[in-house]
C-alpha positions in Angstrom: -69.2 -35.7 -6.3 -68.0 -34.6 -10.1 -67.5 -31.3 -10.7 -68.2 -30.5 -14.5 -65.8 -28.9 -16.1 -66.0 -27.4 -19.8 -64.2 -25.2 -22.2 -65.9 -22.0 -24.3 -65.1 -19.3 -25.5 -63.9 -16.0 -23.7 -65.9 -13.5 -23.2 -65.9 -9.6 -22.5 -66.9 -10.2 -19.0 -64.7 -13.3 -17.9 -62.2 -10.5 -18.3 -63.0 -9.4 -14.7 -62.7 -12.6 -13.2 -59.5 -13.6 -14.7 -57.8 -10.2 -13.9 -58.5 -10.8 -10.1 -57.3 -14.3 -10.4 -54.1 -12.9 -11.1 -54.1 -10.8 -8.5 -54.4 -14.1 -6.1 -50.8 -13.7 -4.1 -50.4 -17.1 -3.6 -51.2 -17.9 -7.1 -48.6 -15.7 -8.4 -46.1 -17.2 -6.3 -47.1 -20.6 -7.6 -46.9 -19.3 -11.6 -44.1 -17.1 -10.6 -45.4 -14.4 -12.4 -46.0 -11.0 -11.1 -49.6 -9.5 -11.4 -50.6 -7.1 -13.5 -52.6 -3.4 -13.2 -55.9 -3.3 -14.6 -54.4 -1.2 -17.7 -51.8 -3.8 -18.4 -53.5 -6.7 -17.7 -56.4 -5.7 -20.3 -53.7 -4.7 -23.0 -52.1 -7.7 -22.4 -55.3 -9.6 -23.3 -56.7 -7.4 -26.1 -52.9 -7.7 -28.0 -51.1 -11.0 -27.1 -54.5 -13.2 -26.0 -57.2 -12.4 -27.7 -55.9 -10.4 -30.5 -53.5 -13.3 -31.8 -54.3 -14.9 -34.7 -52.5 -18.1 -33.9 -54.0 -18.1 -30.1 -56.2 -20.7 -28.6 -57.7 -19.3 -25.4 -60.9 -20.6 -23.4 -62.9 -20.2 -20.4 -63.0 -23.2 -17.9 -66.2 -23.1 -16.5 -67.1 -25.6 -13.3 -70.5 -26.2 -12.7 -71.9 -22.8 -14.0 -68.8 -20.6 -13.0 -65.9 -19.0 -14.8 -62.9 -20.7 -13.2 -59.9 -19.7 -15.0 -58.7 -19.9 -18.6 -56.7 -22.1 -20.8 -54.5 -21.1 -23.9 -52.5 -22.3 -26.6 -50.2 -20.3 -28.3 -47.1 -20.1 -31.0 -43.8 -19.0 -29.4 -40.3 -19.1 -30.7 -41.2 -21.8 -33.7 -43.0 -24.0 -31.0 -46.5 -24.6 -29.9 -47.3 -23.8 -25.8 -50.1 -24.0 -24.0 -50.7 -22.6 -20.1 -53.7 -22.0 -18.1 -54.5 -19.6 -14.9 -57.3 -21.2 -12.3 -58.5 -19.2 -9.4 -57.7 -20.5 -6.3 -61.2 -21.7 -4.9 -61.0 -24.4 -7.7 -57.4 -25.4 -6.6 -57.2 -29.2 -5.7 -60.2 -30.5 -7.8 -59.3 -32.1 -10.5 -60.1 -28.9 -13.1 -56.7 -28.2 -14.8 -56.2 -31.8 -15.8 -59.7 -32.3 -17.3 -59.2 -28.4 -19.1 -55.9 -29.0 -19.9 -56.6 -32.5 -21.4 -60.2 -30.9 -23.4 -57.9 -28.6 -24.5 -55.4 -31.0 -25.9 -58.4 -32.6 -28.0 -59.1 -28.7 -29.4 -55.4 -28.4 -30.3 -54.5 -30.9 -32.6 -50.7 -29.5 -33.3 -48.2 -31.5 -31.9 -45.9 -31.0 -30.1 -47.1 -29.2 -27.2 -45.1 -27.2 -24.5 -45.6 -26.1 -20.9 -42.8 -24.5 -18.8 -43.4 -24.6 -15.4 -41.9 -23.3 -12.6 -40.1 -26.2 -10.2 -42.1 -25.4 -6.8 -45.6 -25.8 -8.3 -46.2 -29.6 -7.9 -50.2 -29.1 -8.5 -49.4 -27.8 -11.8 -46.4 -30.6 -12.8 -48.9 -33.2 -11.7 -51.5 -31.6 -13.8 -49.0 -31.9 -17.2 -48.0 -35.2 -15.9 -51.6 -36.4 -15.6 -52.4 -35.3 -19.2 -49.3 -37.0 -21.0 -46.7 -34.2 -20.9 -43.5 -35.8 -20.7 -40.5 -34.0 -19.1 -38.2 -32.4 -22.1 -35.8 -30.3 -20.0 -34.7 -29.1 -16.7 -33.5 -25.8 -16.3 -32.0 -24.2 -12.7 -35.6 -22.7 -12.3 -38.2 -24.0 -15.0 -39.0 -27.2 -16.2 -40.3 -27.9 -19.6 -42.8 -30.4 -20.1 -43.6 -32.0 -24.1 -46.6 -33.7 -25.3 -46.4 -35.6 -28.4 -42.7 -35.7 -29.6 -40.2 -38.7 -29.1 -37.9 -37.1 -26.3 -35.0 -39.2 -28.0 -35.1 -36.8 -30.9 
């Protein structure tokens, strides 16, 4: 069975979902990043998400329902690009096809993911989608589309 996956744009009430994505213990154990409160979660979106000029940020929807998001972003002179699935679309297949729609909306090269060294699903989501590993760090790992590594 195929699950369809697509990218749109965010909207006011995939807000909702998102925020209790992030809420998702083992998911913020596997993005080793804390959760947020409500209050800093939706400033955190209005400022650095949604009100950045320079950001790229969609809904992945799967089959009908909002299943996470998917962003591109400037940072430190460099393009990045992350994404946050909820855990009941874990396993399917729906990061690599978002993250690889994505790298079709984004033309800028080169792209950057960090990554955190104990989540494999999403390492094997970068490696599926062409990211080649830049640089190892005691914790991260940081993973480059589209740049000669040799430079």
């Amino acid at each position: 069975m195929s699950t369809e996956v697509h990218l749109r744009p965010v909207a006011p009430a995939d807000l909702s979902t998102f925020y209790e994505h992030q809420l998702d213990p083992d998911a913020t154990r596997m993005a080793d990043f804390p959760a947020r409160d409500r209050a800093t979660f939706d400033a955190h979106w209005a400022t650095n998400v949604l009100g950045n000029p320079g950001a790229v940020t969609r809904t992945i929807v799967v089959d009908g329902e909002v299943a996470g998001w998917i962003g591109s972003w400037p940072q430190d002179g460099a393009r990045h690009v992350g994404y946050w699935i909820g855990r009941a679309h874990w396993g399917r297949g729906v990061a690599t096809r978002a993250l690889h729609a994505l790298s079709k909306l984004v033309t800028e090269r080169p792209l950057h993911a960090q990554v955190v060294k104990h989540n494999a699903g999403s390492i094997r989501v970068l490696e599926k989608c062409g990211f080649r590993l830049a640089h190892d760090d005691e914790d991260e790992l940081t993973f480059v589309l589209g740049q000669s590594l040799d430079d």
